[in-house]
The first five atom37 places (N, CA, C, CB, O) and aatype in JSON, in Angstrom:
{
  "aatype": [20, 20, 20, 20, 20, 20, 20, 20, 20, 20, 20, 20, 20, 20, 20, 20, 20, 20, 20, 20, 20, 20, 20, 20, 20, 20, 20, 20, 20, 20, 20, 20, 20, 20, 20, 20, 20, 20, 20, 20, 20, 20, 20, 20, 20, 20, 20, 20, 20, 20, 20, 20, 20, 20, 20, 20, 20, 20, 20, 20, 20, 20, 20, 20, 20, 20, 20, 20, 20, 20, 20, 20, 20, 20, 20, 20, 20, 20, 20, 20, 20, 20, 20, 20, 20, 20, 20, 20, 20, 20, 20, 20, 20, 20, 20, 20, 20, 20, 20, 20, 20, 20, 20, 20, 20, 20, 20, 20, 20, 20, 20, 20, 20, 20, 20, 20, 20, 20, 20, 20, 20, 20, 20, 20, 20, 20, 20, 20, 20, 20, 20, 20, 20, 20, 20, 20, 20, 20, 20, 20, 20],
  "atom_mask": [
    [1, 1, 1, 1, 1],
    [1, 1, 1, 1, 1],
    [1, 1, 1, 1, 1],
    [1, 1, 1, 1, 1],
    [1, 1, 1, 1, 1],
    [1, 1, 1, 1, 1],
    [1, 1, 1, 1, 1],
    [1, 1, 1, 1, 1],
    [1, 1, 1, 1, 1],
    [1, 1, 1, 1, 1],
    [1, 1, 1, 1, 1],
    [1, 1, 1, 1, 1],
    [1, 1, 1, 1, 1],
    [1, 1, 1, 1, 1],
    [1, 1, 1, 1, 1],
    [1, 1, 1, 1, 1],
    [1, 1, 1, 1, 1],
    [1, 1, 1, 1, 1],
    [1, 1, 1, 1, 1],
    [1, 1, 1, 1, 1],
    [1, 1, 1, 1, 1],
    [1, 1, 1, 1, 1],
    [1, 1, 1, 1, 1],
    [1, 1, 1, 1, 1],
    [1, 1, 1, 1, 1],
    [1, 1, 1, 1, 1],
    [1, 1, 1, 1, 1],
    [1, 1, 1, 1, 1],
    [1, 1, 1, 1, 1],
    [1, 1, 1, 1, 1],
    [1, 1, 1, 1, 1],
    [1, 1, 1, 1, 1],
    [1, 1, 1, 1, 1],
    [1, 1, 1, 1, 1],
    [1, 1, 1, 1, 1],
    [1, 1, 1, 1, 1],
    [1, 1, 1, 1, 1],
    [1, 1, 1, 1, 1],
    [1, 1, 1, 1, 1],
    [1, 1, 1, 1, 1],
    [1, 1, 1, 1, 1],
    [1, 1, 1, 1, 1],
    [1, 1, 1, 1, 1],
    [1, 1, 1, 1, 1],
    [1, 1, 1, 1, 1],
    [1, 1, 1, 1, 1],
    [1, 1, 1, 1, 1],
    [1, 1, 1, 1, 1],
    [1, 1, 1, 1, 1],
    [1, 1, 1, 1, 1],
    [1, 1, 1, 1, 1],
    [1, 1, 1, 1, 1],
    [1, 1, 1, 1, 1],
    [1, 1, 1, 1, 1],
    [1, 1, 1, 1, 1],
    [1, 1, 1, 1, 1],
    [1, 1, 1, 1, 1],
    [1, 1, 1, 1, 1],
    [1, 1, 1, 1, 1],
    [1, 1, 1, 1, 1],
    [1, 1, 1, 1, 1],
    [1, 1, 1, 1, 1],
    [1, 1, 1, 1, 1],
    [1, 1, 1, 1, 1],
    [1, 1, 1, 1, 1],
    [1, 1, 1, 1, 1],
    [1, 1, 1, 1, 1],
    [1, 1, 1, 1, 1],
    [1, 1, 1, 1, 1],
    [1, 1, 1, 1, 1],
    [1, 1, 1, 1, 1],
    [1, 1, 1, 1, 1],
    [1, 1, 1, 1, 1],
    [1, 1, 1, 1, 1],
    [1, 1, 1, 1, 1],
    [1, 1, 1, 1, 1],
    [1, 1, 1, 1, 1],
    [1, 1, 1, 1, 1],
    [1, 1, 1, 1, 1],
    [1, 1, 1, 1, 1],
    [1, 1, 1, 1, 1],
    [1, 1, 1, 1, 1],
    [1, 1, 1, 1, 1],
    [1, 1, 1, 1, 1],
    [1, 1, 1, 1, 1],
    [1, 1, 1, 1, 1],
    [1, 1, 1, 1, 1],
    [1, 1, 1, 1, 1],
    [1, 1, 1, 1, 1],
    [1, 1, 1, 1, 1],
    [1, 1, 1, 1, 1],
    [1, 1, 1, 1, 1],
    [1, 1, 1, 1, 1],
    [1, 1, 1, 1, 1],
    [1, 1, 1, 1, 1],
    [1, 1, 1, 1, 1],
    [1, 1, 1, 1, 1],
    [1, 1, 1, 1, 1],
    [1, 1, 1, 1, 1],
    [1, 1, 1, 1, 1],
    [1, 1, 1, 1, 1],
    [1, 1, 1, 1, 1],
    [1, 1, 1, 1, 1],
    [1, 1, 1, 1, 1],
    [1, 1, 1, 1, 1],
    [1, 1, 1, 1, 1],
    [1, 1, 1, 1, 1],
    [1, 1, 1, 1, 1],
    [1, 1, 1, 1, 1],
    [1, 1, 1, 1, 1],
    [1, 1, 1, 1, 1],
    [1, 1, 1, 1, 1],
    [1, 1, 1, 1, 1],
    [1, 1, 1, 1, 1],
    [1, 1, 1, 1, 1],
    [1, 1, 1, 1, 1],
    [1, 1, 1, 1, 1],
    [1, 1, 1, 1, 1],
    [1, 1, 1, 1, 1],
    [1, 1, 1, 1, 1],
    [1, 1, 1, 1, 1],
    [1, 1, 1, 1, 1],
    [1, 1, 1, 1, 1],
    [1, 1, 1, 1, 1],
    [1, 1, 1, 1, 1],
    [1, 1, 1, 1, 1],
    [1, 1, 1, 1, 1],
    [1, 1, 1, 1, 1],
    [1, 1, 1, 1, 1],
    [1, 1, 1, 1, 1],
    [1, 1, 1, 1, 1],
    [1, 1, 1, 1, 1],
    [1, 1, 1, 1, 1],
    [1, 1, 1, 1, 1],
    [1, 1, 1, 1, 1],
    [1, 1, 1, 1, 1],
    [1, 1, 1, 1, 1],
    [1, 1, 1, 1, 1],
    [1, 1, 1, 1, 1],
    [1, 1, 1, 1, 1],
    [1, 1, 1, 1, 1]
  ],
  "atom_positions": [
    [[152.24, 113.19, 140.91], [152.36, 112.4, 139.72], [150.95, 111.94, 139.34], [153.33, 111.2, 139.93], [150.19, 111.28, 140.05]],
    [[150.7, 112.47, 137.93], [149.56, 111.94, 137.5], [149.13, 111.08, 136.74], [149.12, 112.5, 137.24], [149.48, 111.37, 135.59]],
    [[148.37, 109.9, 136.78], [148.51, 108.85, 135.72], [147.44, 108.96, 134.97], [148.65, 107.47, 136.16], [146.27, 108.9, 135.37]],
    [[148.08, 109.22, 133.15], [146.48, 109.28, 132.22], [145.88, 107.94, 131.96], [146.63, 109.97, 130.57], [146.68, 107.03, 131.72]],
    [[144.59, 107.67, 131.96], [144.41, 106.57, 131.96], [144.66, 106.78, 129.88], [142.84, 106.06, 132.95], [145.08, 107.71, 129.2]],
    [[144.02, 105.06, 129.45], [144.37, 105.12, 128.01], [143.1, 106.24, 127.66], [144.33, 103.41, 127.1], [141.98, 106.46, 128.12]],
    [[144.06, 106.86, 126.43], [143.35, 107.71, 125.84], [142.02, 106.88, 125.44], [144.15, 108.36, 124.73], [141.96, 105.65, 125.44]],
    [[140.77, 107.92, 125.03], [139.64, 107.08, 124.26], [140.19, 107.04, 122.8], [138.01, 107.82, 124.31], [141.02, 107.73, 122.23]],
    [[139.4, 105.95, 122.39], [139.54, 105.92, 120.58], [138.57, 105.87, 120.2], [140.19, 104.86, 119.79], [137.66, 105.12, 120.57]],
    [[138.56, 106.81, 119.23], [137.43, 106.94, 118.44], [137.18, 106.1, 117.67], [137.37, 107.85, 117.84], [137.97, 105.27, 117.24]],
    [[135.96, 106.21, 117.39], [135.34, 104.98, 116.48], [134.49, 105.42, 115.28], [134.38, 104.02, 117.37], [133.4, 105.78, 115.73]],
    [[134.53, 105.51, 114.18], [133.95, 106.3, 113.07], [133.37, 105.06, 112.43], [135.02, 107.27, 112.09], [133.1, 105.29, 111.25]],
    [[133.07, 103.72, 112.84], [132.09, 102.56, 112.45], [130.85, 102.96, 111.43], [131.42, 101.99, 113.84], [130.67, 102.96, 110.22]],
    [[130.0, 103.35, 112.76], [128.26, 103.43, 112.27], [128.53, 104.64, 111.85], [126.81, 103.33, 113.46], [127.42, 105.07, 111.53]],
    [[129.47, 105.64, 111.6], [129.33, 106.65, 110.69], [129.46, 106.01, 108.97], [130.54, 107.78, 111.12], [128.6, 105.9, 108.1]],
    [[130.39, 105.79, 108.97], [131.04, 105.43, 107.82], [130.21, 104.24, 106.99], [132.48, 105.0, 108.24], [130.05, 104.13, 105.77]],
    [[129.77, 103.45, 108.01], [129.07, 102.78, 107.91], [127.56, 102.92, 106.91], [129.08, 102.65, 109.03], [127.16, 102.25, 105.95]],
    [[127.14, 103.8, 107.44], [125.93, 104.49, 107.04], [126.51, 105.62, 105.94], [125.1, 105.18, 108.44], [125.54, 106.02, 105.29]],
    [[127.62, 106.21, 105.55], [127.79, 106.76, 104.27], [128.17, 105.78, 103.56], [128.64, 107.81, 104.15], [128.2, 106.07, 102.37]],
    [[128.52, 104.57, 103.83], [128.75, 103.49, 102.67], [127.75, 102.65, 102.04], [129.59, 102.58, 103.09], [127.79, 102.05, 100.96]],
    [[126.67, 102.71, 103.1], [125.16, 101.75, 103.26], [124.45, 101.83, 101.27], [123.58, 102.98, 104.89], [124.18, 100.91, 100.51]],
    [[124.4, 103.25, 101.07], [124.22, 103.41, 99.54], [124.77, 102.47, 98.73], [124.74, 104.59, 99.06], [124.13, 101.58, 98.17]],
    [[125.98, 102.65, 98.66], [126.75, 101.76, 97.3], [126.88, 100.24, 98.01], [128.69, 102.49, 96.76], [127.47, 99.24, 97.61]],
    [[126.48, 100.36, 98.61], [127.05, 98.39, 98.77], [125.16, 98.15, 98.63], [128.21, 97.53, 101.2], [124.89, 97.03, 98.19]],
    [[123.82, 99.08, 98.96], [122.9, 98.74, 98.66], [123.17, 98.67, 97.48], [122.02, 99.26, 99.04], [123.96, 97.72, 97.5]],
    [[123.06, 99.11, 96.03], [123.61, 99.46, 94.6], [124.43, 98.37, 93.97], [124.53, 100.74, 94.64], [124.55, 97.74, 92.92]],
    [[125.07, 98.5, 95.47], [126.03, 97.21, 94.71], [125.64, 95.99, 94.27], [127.0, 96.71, 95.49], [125.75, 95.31, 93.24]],
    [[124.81, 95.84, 96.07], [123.65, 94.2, 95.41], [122.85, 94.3, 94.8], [122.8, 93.31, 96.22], [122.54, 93.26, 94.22]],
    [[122.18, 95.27, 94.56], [121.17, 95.27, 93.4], [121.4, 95.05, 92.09], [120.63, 96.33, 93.32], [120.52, 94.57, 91.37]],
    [[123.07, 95.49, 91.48], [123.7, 95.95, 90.53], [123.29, 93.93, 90.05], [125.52, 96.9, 90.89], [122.73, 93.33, 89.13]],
    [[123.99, 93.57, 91.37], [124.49, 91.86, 91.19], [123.07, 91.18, 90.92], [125.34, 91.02, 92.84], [122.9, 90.34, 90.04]],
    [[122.17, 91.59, 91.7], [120.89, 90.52, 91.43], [120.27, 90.99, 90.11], [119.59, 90.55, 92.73], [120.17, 90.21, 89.17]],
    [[119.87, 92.25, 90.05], [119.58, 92.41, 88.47], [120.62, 92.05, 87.26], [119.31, 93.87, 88.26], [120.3, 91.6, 86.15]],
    [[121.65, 92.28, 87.63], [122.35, 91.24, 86.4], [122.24, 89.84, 85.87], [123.49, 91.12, 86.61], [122.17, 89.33, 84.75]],
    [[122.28, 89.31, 87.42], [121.99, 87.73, 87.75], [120.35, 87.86, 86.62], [121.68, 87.27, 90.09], [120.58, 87.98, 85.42]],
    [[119.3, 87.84, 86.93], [118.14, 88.37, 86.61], [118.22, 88.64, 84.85], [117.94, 89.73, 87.59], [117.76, 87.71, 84.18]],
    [[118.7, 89.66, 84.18], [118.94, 90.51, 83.19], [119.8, 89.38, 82.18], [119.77, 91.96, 83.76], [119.19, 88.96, 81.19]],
    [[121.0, 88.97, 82.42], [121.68, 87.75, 81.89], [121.3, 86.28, 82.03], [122.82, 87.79, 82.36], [121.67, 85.43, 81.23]],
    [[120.44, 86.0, 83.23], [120.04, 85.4, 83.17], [118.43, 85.07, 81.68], [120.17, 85.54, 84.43], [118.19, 84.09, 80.96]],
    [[117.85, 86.17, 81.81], [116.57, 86.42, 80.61], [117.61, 86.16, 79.14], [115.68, 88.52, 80.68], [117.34, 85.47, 78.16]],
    [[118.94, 87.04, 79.42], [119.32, 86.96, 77.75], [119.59, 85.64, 77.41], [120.67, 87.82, 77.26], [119.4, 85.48, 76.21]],
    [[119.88, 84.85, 77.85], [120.72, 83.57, 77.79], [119.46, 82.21, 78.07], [122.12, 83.67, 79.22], [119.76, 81.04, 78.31]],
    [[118.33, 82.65, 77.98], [116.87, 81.88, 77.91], [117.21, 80.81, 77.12], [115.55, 82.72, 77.23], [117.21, 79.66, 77.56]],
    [[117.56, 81.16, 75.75], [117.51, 79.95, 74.88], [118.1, 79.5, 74.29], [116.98, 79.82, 74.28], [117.84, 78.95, 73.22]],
    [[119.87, 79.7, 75.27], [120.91, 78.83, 75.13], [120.91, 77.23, 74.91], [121.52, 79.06, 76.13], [119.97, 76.55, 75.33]],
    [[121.82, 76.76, 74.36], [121.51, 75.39, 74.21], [123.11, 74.74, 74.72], [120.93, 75.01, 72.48], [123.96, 75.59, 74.98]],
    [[123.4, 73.65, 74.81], [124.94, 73.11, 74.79], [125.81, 73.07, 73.56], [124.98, 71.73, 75.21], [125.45, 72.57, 72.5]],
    [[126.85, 73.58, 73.76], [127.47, 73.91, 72.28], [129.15, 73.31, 72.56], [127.37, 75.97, 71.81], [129.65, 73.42, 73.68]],
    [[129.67, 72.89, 71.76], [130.76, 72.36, 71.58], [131.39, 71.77, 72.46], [131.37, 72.99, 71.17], [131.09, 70.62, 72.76]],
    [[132.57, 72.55, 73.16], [133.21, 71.88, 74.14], [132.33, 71.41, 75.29], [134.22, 72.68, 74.6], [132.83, 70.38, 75.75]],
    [[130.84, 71.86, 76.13], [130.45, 71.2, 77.05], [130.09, 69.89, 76.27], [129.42, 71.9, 77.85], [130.14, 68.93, 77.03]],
    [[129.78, 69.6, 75.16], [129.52, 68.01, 74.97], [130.6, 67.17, 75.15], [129.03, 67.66, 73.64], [130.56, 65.96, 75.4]],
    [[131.55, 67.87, 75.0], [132.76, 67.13, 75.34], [133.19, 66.61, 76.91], [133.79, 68.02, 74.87], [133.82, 65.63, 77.31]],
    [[132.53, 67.75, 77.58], [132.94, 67.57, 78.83], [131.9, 66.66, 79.59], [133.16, 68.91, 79.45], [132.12, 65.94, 80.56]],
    [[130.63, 66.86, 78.88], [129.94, 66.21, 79.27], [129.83, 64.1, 78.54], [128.86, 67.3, 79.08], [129.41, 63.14, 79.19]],
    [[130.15, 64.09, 77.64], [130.37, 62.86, 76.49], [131.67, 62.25, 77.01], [130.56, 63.43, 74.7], [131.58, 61.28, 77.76]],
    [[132.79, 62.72, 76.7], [133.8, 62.08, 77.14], [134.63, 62.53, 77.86], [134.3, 61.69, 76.42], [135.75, 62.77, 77.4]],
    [[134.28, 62.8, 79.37], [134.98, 62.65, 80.23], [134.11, 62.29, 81.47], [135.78, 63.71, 80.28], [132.88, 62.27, 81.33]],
    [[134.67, 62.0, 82.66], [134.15, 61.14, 83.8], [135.36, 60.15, 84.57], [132.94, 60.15, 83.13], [136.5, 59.88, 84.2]],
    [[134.84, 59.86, 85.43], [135.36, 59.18, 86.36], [135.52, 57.58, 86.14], [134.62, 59.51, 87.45], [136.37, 56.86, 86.65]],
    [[134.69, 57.29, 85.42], [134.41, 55.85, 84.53], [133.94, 55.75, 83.44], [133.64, 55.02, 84.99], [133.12, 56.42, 82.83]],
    [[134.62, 54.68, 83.17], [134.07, 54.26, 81.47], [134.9, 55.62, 80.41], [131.72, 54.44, 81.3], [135.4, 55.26, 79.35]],
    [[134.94, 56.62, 80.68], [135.45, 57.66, 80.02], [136.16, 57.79, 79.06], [135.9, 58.15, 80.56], [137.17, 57.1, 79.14]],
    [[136.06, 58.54, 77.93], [137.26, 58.21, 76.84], [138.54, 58.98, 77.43], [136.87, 58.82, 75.12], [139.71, 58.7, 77.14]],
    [[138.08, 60.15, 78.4], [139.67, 60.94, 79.05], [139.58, 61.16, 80.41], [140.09, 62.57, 78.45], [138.46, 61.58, 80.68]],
    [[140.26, 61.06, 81.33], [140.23, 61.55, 82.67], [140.06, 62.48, 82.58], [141.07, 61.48, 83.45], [140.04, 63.13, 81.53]],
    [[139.82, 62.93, 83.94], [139.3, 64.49, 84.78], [140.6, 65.07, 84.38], [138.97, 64.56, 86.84], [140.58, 66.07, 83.66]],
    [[141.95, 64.43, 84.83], [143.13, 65.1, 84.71], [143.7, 65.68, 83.26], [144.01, 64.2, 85.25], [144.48, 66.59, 82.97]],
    [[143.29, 65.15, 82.83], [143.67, 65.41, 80.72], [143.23, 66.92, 80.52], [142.3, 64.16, 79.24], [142.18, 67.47, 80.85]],
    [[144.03, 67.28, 80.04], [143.82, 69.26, 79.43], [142.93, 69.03, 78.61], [145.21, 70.3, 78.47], [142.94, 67.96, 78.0]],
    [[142.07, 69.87, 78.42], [141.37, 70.11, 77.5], [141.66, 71.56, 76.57], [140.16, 69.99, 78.12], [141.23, 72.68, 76.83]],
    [[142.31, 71.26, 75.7], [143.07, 72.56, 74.92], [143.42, 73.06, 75.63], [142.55, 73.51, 74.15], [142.8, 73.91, 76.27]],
    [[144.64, 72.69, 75.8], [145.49, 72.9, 77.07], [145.09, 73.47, 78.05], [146.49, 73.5, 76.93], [145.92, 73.63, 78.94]],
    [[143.86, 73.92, 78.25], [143.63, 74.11, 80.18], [143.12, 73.58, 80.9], [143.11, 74.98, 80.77], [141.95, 73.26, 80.71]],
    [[143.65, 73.33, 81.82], [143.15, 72.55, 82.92], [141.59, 72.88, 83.6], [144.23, 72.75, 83.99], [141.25, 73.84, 84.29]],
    [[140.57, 71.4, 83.0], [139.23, 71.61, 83.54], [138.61, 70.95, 84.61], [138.47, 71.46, 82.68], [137.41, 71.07, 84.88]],
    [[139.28, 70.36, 85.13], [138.29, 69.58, 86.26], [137.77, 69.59, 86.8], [138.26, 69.16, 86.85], [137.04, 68.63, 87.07]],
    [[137.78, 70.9, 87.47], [136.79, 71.83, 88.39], [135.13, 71.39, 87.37], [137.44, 74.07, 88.33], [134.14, 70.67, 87.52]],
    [[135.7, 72.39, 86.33], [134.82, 72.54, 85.3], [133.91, 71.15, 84.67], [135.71, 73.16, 84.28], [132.76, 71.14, 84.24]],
    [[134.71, 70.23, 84.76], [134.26, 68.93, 84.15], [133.28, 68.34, 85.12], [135.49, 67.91, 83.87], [132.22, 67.82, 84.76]],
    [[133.78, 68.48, 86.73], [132.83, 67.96, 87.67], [131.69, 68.7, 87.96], [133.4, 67.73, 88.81], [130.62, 68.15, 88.22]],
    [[131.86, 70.29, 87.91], [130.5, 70.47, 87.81], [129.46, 70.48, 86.68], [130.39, 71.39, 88.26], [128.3, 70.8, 86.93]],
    [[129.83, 70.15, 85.48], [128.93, 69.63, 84.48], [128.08, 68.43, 84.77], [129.67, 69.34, 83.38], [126.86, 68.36, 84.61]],
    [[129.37, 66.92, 85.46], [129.01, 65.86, 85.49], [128.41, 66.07, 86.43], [129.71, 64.96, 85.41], [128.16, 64.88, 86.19]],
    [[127.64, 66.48, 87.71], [127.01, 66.84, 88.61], [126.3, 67.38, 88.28], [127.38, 67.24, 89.35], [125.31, 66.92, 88.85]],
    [[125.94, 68.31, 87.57], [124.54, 68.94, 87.09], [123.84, 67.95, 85.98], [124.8, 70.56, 86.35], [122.67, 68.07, 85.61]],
    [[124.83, 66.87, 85.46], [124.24, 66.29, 84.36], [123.69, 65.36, 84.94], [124.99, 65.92, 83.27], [122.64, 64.98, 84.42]],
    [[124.18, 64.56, 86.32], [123.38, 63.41, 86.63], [121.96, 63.88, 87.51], [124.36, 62.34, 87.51], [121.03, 63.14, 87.81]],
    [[122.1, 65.55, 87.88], [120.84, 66.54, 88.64], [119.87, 66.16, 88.09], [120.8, 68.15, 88.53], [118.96, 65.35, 88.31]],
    [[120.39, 67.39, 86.72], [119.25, 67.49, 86.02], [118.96, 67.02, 84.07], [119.07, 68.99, 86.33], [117.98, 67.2, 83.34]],
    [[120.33, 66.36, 83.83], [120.01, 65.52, 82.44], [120.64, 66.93, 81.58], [117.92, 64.95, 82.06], [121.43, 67.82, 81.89]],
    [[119.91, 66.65, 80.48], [120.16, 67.8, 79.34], [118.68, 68.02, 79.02], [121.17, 67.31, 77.84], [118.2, 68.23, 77.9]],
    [[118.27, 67.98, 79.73], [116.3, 68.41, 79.53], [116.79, 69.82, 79.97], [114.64, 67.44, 80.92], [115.9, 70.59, 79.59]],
    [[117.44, 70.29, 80.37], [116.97, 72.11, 79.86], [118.68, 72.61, 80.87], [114.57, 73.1, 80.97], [119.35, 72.06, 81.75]],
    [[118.76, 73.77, 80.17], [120.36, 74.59, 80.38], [120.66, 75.36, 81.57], [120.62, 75.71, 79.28], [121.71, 75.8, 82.05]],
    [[119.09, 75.41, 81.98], [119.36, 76.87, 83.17], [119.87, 76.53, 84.07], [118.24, 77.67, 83.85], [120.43, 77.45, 84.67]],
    [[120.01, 75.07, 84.73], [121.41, 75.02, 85.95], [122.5, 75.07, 85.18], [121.62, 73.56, 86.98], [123.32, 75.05, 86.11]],
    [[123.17, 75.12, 84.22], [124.25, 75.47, 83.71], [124.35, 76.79, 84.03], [124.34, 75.19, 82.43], [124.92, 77.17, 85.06]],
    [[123.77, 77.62, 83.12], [123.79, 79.22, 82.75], [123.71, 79.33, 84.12], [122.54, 80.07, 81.73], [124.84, 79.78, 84.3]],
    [[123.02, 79.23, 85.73], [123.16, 79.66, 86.74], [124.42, 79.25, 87.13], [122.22, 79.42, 87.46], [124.97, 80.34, 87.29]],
    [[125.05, 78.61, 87.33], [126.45, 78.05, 87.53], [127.36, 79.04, 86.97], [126.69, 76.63, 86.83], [127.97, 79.77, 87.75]],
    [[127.53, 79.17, 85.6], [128.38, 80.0, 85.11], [127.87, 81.87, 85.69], [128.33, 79.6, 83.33], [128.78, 82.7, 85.81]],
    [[126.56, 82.24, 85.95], [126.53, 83.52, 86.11], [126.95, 83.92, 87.59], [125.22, 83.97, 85.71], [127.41, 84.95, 88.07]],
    [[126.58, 82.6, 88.16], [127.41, 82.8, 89.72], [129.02, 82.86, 90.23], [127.0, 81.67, 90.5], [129.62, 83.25, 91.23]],
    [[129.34, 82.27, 89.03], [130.85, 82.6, 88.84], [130.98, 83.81, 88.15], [131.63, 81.54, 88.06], [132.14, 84.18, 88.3]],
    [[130.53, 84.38, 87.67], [130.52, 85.66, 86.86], [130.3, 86.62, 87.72], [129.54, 85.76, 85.78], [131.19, 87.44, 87.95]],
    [[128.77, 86.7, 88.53], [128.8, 87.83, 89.51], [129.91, 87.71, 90.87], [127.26, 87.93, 90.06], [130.44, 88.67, 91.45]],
    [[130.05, 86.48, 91.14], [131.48, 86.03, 92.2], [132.9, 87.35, 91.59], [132.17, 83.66, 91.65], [133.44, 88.36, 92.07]],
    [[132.97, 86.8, 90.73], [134.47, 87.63, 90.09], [133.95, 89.62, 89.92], [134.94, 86.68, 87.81], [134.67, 90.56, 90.26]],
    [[132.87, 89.7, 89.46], [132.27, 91.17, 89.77], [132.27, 91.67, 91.23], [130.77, 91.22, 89.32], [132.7, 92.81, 91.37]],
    [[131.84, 90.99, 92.42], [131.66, 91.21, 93.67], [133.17, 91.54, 94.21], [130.92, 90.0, 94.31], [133.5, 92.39, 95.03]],
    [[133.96, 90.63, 93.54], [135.55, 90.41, 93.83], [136.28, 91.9, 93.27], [136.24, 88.84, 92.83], [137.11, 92.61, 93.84]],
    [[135.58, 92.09, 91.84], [136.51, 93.01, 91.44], [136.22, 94.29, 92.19], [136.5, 93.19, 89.95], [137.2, 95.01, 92.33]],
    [[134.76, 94.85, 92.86], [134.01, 95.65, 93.31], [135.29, 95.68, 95.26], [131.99, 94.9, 93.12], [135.81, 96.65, 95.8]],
    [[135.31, 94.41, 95.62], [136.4, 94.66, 96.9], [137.52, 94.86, 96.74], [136.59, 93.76, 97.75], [138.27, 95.12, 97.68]],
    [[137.93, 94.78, 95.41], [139.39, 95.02, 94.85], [139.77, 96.46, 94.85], [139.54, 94.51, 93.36], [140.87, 96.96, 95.12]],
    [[138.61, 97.05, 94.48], [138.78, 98.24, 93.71], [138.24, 98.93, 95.12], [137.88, 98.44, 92.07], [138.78, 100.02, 94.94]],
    [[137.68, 99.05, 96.18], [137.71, 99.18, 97.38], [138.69, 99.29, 97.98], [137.24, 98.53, 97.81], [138.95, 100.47, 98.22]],
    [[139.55, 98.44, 98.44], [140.92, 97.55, 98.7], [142.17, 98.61, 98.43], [141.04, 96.06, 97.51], [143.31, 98.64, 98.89]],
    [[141.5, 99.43, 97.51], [142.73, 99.73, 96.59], [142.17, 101.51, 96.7], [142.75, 98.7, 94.64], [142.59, 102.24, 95.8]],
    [[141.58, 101.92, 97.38], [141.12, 103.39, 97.33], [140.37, 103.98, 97.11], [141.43, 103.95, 96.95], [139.91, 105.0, 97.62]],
    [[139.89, 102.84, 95.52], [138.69, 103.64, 94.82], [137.26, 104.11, 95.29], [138.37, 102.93, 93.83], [136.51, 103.34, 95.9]],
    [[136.86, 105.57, 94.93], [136.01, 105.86, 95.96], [134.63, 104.77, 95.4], [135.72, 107.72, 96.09], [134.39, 104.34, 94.27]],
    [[133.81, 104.56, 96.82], [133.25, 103.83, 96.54], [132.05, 103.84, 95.78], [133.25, 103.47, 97.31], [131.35, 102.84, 95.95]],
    [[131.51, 104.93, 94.78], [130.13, 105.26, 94.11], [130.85, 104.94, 92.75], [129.35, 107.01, 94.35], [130.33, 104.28, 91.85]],
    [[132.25, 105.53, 92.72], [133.03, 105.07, 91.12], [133.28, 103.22, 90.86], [134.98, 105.93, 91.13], [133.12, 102.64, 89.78]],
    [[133.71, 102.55, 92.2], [133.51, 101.13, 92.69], [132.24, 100.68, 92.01], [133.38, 101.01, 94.33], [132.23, 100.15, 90.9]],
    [[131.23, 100.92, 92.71], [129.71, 100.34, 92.67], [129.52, 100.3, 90.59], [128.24, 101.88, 93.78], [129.34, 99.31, 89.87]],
    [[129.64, 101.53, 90.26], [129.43, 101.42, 88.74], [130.11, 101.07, 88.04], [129.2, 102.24, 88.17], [129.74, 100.92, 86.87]],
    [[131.58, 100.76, 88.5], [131.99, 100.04, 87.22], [132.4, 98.19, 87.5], [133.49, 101.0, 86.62], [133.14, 97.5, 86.8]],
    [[131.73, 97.83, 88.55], [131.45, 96.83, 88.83], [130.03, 96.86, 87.76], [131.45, 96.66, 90.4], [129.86, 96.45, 86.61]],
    [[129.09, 97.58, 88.78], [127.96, 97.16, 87.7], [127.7, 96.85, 86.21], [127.29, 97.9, 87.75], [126.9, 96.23, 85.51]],
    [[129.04, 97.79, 86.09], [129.05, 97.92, 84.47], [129.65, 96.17, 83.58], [130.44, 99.49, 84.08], [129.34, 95.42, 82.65]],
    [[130.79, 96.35, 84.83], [131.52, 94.42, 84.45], [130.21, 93.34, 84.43], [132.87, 93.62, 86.17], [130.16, 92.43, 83.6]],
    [[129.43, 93.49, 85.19], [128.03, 92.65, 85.68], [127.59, 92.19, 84.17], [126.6, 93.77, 86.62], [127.31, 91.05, 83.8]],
    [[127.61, 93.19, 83.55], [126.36, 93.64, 82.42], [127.49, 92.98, 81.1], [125.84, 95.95, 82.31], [127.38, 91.88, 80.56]],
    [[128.46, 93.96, 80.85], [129.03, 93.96, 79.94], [130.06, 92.7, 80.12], [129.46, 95.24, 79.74], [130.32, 92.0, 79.14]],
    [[130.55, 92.47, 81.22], [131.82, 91.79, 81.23], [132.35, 90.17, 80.63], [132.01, 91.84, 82.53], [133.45, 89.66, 80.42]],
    [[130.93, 89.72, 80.51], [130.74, 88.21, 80.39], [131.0, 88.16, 78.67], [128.99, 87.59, 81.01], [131.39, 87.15, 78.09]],
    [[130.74, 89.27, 78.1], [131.31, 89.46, 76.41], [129.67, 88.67, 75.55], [133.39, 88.1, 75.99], [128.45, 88.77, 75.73]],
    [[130.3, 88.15, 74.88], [129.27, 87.31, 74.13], [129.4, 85.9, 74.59], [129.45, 87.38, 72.54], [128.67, 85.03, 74.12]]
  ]
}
């Protein structure tokens, strides 16, 4: 009677690994030059409508509306506190911690859609570009 010990298992890691190394390099690049690229277009943004609102009347005190109050009907609070936190940072002397705030949520949801579409089969060089492409294009006007 002979006893097999456990079979070996293979391990295709640092293979796979290293054919994937390309597009996830691509990938971050895709993200920091966007970050970078949208960041330049959006230079000489200013505050426009609803952030004065969020920033003017709402707060934790003194406030004309709570955090909790919809703001056309959706729910902002997330949104409201990190205004009021960047506003007591850095004032309204200039936009670019805003615009970084919002593009980090922007490339966040690109990075997301890029593991989604991973997740889900897509090979990964078709992944990498049309992430990149959301990077660029996706934020609209």
């Amino acid at each position: 009677m002979t006893t097999a010990g456990p079979s070996p298992v293979r391990t295709d890691h640092g293979r796979r690994w290293r054919a994937e190394t390309p597009a996830i390099v691509a990938h971050a690049a895709s993200l920091l030059a966007g970050f970078v690229v949208l960041l330049y277009a959006n230079r000489g943004q200013w505050f426009w409508g609803d952030e004065w609102a969020f920033l003017g009347h709402r707060g934790l005190r003194h406030a004309d509306l709570s955090l909790w109050v919809p703001h056309s009907e959706h729910w902002s609070t997330g949104t409201i506190q990190i205004y009021r936190g960047l506003y007591t940072v850095f004032g309204v002397r200039t936009y670019i911690p805003y615009i970084v705030v919002l593009l980090l949520i922007h490339l966040a949801v690109a990075h997301l859609l890029w593991q989604v579409m991973r997740q889900a089969g897509i090979d990964l060089a078709v992944a990498t570009g049309l992430a990149a492409i959301y990077v660029l294009l996706g934020a609209g006007y």
